[in-house]
VEXDREN-56269 format. One record per residue (C-alpha): residue number from 0; residue in three letters; x, y, z. Coordinates in Angstrom, 2 decimals. Example, Ala and Ser with C-alpha at 12.3 -4.5 7.8 and 13.67 -1.06 7.14 Angstrom:
<sites>
  num  residu       c1       c2       c3
    0     ALA    12.30    -4.50     7.80
    1     SER    13.67    -1.06     7.14
</sites>
This chain:
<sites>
  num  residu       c1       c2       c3
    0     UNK    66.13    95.53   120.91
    1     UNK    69.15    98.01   119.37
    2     UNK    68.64   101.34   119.21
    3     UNK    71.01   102.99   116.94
    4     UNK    71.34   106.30   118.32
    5     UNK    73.37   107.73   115.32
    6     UNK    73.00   107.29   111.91
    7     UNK    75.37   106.47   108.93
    8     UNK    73.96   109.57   107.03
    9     UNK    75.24   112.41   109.63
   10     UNK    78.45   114.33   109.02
   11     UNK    81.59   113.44   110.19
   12     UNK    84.08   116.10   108.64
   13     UNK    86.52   115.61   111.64
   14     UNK    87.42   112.57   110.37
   15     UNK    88.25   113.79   106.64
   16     UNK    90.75   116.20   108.52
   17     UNK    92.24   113.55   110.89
   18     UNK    92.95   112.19   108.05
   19     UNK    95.55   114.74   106.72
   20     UNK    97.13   114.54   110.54
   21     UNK    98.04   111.07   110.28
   22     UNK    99.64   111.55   106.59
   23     UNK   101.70   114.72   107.92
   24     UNK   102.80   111.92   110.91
   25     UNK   104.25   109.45   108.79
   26     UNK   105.58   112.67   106.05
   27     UNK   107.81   113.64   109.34
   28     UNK   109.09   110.06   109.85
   29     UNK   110.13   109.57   106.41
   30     UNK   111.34   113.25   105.98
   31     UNK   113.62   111.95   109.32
   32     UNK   114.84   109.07   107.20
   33     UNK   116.87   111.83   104.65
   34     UNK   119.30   112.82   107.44
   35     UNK   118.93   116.56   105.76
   36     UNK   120.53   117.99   108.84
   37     UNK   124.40   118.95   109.10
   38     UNK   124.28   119.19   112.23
   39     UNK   124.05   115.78   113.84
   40     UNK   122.91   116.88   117.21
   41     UNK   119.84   118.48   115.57
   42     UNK   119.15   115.81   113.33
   43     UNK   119.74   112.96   116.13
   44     UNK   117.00   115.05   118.48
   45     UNK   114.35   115.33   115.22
   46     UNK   114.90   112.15   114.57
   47     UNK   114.14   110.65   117.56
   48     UNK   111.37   113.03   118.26
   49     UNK   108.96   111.45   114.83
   50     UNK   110.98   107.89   115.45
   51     UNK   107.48   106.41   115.63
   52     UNK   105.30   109.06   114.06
   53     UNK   105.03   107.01   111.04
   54     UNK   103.85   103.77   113.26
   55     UNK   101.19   106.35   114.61
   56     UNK    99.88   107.49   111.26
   57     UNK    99.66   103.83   109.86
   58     UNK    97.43   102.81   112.55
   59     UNK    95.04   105.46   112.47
   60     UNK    94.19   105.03   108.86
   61     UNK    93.90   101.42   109.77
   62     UNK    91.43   102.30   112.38
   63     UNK    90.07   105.06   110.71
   64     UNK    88.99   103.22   107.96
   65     UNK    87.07   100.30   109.97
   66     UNK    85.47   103.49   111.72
   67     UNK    84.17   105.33   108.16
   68     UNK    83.47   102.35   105.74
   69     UNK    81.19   100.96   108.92
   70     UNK    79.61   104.35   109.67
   71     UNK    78.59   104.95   105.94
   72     UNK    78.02   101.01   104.97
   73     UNK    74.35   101.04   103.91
   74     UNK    72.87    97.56   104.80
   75     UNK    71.11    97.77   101.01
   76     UNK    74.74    97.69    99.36
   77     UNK    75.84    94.62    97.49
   78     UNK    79.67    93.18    98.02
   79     UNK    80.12    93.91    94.42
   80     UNK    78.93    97.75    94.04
   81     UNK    81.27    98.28    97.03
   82     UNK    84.76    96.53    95.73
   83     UNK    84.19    98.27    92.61
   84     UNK    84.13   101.58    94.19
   85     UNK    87.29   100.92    96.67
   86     UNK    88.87    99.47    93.88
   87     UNK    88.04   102.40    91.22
   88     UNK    88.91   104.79    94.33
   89     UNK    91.95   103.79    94.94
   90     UNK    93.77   101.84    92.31
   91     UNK    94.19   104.39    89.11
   92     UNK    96.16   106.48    91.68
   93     UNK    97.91   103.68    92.69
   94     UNK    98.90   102.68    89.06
   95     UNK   100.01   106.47    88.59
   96     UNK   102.06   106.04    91.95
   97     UNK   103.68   103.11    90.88
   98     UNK   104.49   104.22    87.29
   99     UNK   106.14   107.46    88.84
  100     UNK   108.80   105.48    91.17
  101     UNK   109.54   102.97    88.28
  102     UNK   110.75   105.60    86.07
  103     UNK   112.26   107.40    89.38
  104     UNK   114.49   104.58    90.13
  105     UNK   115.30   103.80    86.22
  106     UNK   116.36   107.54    86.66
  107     UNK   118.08   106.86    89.56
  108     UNK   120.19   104.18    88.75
  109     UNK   118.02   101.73    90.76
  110     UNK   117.52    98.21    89.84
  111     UNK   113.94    97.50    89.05
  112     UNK   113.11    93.53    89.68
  113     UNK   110.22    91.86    88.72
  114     UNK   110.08    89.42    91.77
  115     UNK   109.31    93.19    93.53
  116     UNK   107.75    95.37    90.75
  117     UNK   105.18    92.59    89.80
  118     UNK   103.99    91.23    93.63
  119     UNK   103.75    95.37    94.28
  120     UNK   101.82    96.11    91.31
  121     UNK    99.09    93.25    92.50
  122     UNK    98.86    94.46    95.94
  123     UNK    99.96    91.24    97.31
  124     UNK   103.70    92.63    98.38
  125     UNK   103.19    93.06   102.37
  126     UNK   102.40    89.22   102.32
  127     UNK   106.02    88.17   102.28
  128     UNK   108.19    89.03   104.72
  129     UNK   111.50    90.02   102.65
  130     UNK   112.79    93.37   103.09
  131     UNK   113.25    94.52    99.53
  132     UNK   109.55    93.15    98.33
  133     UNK   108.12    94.93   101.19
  134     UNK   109.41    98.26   100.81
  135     UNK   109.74    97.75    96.72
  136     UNK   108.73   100.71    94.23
  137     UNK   106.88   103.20    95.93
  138     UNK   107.23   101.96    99.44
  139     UNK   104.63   102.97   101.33
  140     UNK   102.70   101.29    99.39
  141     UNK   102.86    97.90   101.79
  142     UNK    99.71    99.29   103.62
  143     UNK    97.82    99.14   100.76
  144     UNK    98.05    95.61   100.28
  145     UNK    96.81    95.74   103.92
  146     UNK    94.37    98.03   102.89
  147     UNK    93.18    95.55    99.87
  148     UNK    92.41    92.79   102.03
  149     UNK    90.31    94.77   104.58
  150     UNK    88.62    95.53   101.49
  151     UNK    87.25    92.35   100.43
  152     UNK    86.81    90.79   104.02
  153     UNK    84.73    94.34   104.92
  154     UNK    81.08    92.41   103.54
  155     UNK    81.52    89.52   105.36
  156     UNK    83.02    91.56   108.33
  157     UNK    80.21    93.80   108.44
  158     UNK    77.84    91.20   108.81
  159     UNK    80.18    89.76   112.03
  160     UNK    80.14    93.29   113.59
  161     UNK    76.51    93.72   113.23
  162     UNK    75.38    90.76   114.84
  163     UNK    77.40    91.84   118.06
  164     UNK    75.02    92.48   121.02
  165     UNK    75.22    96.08   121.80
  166     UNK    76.52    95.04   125.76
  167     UNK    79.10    93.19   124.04
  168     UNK    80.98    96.00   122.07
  169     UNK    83.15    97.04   124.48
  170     UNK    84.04    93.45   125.44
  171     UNK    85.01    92.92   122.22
  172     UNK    87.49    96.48   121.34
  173     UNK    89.09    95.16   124.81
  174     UNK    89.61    91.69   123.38
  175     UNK    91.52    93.12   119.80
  176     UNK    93.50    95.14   122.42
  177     UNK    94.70    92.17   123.84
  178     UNK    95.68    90.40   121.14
  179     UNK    97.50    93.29   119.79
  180     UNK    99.04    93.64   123.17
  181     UNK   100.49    89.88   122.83
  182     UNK   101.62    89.51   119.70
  183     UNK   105.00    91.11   120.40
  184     UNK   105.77    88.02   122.65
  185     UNK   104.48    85.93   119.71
  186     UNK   106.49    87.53   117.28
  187     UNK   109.84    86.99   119.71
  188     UNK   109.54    82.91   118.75
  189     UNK   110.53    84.49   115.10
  190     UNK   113.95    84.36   113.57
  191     UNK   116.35    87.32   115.03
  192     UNK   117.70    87.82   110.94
  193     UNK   117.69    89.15   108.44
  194     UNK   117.59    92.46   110.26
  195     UNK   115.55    95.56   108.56
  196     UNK   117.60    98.73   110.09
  197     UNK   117.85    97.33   113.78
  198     UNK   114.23    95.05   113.71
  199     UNK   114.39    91.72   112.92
  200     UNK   112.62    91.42   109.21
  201     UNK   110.23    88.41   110.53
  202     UNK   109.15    90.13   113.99
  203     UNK   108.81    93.43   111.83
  204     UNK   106.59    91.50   109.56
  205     UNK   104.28    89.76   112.03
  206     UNK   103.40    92.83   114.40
  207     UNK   103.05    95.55   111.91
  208     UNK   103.36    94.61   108.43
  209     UNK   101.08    91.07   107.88
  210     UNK    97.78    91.74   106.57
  211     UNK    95.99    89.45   108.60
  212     UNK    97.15    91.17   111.22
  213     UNK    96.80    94.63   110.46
  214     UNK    92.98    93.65   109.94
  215     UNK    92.44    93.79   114.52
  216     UNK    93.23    97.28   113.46
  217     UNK    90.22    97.61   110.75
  218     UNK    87.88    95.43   113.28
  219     UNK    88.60    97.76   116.28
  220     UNK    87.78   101.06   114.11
  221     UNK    84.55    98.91   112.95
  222     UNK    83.84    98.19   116.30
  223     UNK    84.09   101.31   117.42
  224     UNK    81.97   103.08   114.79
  225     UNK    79.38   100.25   116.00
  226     UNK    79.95   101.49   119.64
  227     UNK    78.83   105.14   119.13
  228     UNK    76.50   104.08   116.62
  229     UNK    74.51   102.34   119.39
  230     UNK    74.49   104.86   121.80
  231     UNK    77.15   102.91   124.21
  232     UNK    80.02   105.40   123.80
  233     UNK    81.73   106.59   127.02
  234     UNK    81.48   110.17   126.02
  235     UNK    85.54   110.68   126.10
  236     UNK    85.98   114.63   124.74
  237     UNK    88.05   115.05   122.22
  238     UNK    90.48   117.47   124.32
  239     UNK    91.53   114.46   126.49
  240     UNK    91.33   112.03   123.65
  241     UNK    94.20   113.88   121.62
  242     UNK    96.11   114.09   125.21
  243     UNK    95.71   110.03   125.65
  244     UNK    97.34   109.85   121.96
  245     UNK   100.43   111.93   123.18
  246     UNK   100.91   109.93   126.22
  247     UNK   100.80   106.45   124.20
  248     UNK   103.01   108.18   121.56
  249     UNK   105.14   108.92   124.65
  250     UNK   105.44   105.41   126.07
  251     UNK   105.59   104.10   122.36
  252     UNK   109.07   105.88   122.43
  253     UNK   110.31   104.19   125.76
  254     UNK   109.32   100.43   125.47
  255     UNK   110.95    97.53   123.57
  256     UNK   110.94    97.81   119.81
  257     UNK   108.03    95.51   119.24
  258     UNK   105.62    97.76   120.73
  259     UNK   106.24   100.96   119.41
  260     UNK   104.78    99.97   116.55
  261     UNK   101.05    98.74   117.18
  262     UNK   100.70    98.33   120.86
  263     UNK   101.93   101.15   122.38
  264     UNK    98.90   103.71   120.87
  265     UNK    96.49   101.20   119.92
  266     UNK    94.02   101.94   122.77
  267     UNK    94.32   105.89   122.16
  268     UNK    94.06   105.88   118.18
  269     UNK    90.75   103.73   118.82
  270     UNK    89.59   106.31   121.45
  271     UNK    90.16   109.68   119.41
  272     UNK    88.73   108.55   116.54
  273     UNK    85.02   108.12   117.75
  274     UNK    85.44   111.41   120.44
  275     UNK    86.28   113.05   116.99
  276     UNK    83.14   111.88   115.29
  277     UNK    80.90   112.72   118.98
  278     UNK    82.32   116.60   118.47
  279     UNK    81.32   116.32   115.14
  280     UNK    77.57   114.91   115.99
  281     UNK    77.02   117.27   118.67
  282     UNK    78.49   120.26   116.72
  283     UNK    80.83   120.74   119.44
  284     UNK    84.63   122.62   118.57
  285     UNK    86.71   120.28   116.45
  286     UNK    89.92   122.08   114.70
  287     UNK    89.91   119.23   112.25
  288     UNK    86.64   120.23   110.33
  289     UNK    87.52   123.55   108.96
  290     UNK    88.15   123.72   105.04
  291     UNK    91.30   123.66   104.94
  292     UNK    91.55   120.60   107.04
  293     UNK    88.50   119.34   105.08
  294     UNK    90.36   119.62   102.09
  295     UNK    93.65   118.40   102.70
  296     UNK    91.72   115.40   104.15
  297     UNK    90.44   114.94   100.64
  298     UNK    93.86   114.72    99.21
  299     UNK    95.64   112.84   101.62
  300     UNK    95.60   109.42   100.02
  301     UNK    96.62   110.92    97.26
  302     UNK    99.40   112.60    99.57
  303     UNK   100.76   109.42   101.35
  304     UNK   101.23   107.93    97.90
  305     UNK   103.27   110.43    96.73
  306     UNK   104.97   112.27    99.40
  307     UNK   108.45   109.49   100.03
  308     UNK   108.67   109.82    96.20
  309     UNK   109.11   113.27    96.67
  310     UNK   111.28   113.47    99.49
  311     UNK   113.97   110.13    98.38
  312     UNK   114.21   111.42    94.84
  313     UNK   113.88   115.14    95.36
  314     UNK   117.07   114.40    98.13
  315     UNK   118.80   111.89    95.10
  316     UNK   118.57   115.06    92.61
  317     UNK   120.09   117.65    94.97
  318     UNK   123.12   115.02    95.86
  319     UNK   122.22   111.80    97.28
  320     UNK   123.95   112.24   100.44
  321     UNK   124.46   115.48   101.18
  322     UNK   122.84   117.62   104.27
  323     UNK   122.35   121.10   104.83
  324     UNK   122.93   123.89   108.12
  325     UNK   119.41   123.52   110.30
  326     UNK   117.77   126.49   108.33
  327     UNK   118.04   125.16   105.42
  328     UNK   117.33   121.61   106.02
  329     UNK   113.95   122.50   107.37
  330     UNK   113.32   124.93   104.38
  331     UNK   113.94   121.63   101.93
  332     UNK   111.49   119.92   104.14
  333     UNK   108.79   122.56   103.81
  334     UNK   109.67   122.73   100.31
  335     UNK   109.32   118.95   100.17
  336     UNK   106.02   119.00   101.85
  337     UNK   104.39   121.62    99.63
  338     UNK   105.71   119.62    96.68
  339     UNK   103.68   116.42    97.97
  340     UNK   100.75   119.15    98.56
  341     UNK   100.37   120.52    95.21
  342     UNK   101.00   116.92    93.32
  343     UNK    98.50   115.09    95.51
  344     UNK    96.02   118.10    94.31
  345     UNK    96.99   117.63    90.82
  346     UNK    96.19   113.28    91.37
  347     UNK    93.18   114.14    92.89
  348     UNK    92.09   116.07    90.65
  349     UNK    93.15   114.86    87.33
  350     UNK    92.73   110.93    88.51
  351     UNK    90.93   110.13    91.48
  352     UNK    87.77   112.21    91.17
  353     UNK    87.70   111.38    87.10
  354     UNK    87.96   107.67    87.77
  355     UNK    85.19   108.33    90.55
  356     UNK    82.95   109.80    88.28
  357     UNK    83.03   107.48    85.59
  358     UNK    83.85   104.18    87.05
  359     UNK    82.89   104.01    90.34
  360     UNK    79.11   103.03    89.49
  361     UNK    78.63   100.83    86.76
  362     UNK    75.88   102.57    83.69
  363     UNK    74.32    99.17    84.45
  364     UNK    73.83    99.19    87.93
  365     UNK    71.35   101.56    90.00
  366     UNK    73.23   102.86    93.22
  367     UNK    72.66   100.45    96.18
  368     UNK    71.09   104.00    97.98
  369     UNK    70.91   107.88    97.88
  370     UNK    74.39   109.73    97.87
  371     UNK    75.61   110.02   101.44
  372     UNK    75.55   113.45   102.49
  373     UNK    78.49   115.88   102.25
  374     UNK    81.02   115.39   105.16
  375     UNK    79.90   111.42   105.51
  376     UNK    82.56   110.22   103.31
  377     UNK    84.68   107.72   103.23
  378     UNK    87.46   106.27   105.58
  379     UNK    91.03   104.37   104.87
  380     UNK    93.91   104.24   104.80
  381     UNK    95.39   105.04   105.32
  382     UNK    98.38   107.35   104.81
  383     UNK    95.62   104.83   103.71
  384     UNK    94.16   104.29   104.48
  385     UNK    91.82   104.66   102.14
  386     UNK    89.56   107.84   102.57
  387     UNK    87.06   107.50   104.79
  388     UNK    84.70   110.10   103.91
  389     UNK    84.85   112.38   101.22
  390     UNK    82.53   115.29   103.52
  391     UNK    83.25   117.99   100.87
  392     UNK    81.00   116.08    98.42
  393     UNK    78.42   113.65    97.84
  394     UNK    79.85   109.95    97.47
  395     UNK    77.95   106.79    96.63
  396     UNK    76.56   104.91    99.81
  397     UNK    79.21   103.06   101.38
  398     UNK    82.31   104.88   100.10
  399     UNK    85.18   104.41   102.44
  400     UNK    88.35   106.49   102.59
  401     UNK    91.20   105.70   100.81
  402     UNK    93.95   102.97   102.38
  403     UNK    97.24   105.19   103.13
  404     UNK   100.33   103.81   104.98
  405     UNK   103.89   104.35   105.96
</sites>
C-alpha cells in the first residue's frame, strides 16, 4: 500500500521564490533582445551569456507548476471549483496585459490585426505556428496558452498521476525525458522556412512552443511532486541541484539549436525543483524562502506579463534604436527592471488579489476544503507559469501558481 510521506498541506515557500528566479531569467533574455549596449563587444558577450536564459525560465514554470498544482490538489476538489480559480487567477491580469500592449503599439505606430489580437486574447495563439500570431500583443504571452491547456487537462491528469505505482515514478520522469530528448530529431522532418531569427518557425513551434508538447513539461513537475510525495525521492541537496542547472544551462549553450531550448536542462529543472521543496520540508537553508524572495515570488506572474512591455516600449520612447556606453546601458536595464517591479506590485495588488477575493469562489459554492496553509500556494507558470503557491497567504485548496512564459 502507498504511504505518502509528505503532505499537500506543508509549506513550500522555496518554490514561491524560485519562482521570481525564473522570471528574472527570461527578464535578462529579453532585456538582451534591446541591443542597449554601444559597445558591440559588450553587448555580443551579454548576449550570448542569457542566449538561453529565457528557454530556462519557461521550463521551470512549466515544471514548476505540475510540481505545486499536484502538491496542493486536494482529492475533495471538483474540476469546476478549480478552473474557476486558475481562470479568475490569472485571466483579469491577463486582460489588463493585453489592453496595455494594444494601446502600446497603437502608440507606437504598430499595426494591430485581428487574425493576432483576437486568437491572443482567447489564449489559443501558441497553437499555430506563424511567427507574428505567436509572438502577437504582449508576447510572452504564448506560454499562457500553454499554460491554459495544462489547466483544463490538470483533473483528468491528476487522476493519471495518481494511479501510478509508487516503484513506477521514476520510470516514468525518465520516460518524459526521453521523449523530450527526441523530439528535436522529430522536429528536423519539419519545413527549414519561414525562419524566426535563425530557427526555423515549424521546428521552433514543435519543440518549444506547441501546447501539447509543452504539457511532458507539466507531467514531469506532476510527477515529480508525486515522487517526493511518496517518500521515493533520491534526496539530491539543493546545493548540487542548482550546480546540475548551471551545467545543463552550460551544455544548452554548446549543442545544436533544437536543444537549447527544452532538452538541454530538462533533467536539472525537474531535479531542483523537488530538492527545493525537501530543504523546505526539512527546514534545511534555502535562500529562496526569505521575504523578499517570498514576495517577489508573489508578483512574478504579474512580472513576466509585464516586464517585455516595459523594456520594447520603454526602449521605443527613448529612440527606437539607439544604445548607450556600458554604464549606462545597464543603468536603463536596472531602471527597466524596477519599472516591471513596481507595476507588477501595483497588478497584484489592484487586480489579481481583488479578482481572488471576489471571484475565485463562487457565493454559491462551499470551498472543496480548508484554506491551504501559508507558504503552500500555488504553482505556474510560468514567467507562468502560473503561481504555484501563494505561501505568504492562505489560498483556496488546490490553487496553483500562475502560468508565466518567455
Amino acid at each position: 500500500m502507498e504511504t505518502t510521506r509528505h503532505h499537500q498541506g506543508e509549506r513550500l515557500p522555496s518554490l514561491t521564490g524560485m519562482r521570481f528566479i525564473a522570471a528574472l531569467l527570461v527578464f535578462a533574455f529579453h532585456a538582451a533582445y534591446e541591443f542597449p549596449f554601444r559597445d558591440q563587444g559588450i553587448g555580443g558577450d551579454y548576449s550570448r551569456a542569457v542566449a538561453d536564459a529565457g528557454a530556462l525560465g519557461v521550463g521551470f514554470f512549466f515544471v514548476l507548476s505540475g510540481f505545486v498544482l499536484t502538491w496542493t490538489a486536494r482529492p475533495d476538489d471538483s474540476a469546476r471549483r478549480f478552473w474557476r480559480r486558475r481562470a479568475v487567477k490569472i485571466y483579469p491580469n491577463y486582460v489588463v496585459a493585453w489592453i496595455a500592449a494594444f494601446v502600446l503599439m497603437v502608440a507606437a505606430g504598430e499595426a494591430v490585426t485581428a487574425s493576432a489580437a483576437v486568437p491572443n486574447l482567447l489564449l489559443v495563439h501558441a497553437w499555430v505556428p506563424r511567427a507574428n500570431i505567436l509572438f502577437s500583443m504582449d508576447d510572452v504571452s504564448w506560454t499562457l496558452s500553454c499554460e491554459a491547456l495544462f489547466y483544463l487537462a490538470f483533473p483528468v491528469l491528476f487522476l493519471l498521476v495518481r494511479r501510478i505505482r509508487p516503484t513506477l515514478l521514476w520510470p516514468a520522469a525518465g520516460l518524459i525525458v526521453v521523449v523530450v530528448l527526441v523530439l528535436p530529431l522529430v522536429a528536423k522532418l519539419l519545413p527549414a522556412s519561414p525562419l524566426f531569427v535563425t530557427t526555423p518557425v515549424w521546428r521552433l513551434w514543435l519543440v518549444y512552443m506547441l501546447p501539447p508538447v509543452r504539457t511532458l513539461d507539466f507531467v514531469l513537475g506532476m510527477v515529480m511532486a508525486r515522487i517526493l510525495q511518496t517518500g521515493k525521492w533520491i534526496r539530491v541537496g539543493l546545493g548540487p541541484a542548482v550546480v546540475l542547472v548551471a551545467i545543463g544551462y552550460y551544455i544548452s549553450l554548446h549543442v545544436p539549436n533544437l536543444y537549447t531550448f527544452v532538452a538541454a536542462t530538462i533533467i536539472p529543472i525537474a531535479l531542483v525543483i523537488p530538492a527545493a521543496a525537501a530543504a523546505d520540508l526539512r527546514e534545511r537553508f534555502s535562500p529562496l524562502r526569505n521575504r523578499v524572495m517570498v514576495w517577489l515570488g508573489e508578483i512574478s506572474f504579474a512580472f513576466y506579463l509585464l516586464h517585455r512591455l516595459i523594456l520594447k516600449y520603454g526602449h521605443i520612447a527613448l529612440g527606437r534604436r539607439r544604445t548607450w556606453d556600458t554604464a549606462p546601458a545597464v543603468g536603463l536595464i536596472l531602471l527597466a527592471l524596477a519599472l516591471a517591479i513596481t507595476a507588477a506590485w501595483l497588478l497584484h495588488v489592484l487586480v489579481e488579489k481583488p479578482a481572488m477575493r471576489r471571484f475565485a469562489v463562487s457565493k454559491h459554492t462551499r470551498p472543496a476544503a480548508p484554506a491551504e496553509p501559508a507558504g503552500a500556494g500555488p504553482a505556474v507558470i510560468g514567467p507562468a507559469g502560473a503561481r504555484a503557491a501563494e505561501p505568504s497567504r492562505s489560498a483556496p485548496a488546490g490553487a496553483a501558481p500562475e502560468p508565466v512564459g518567455p
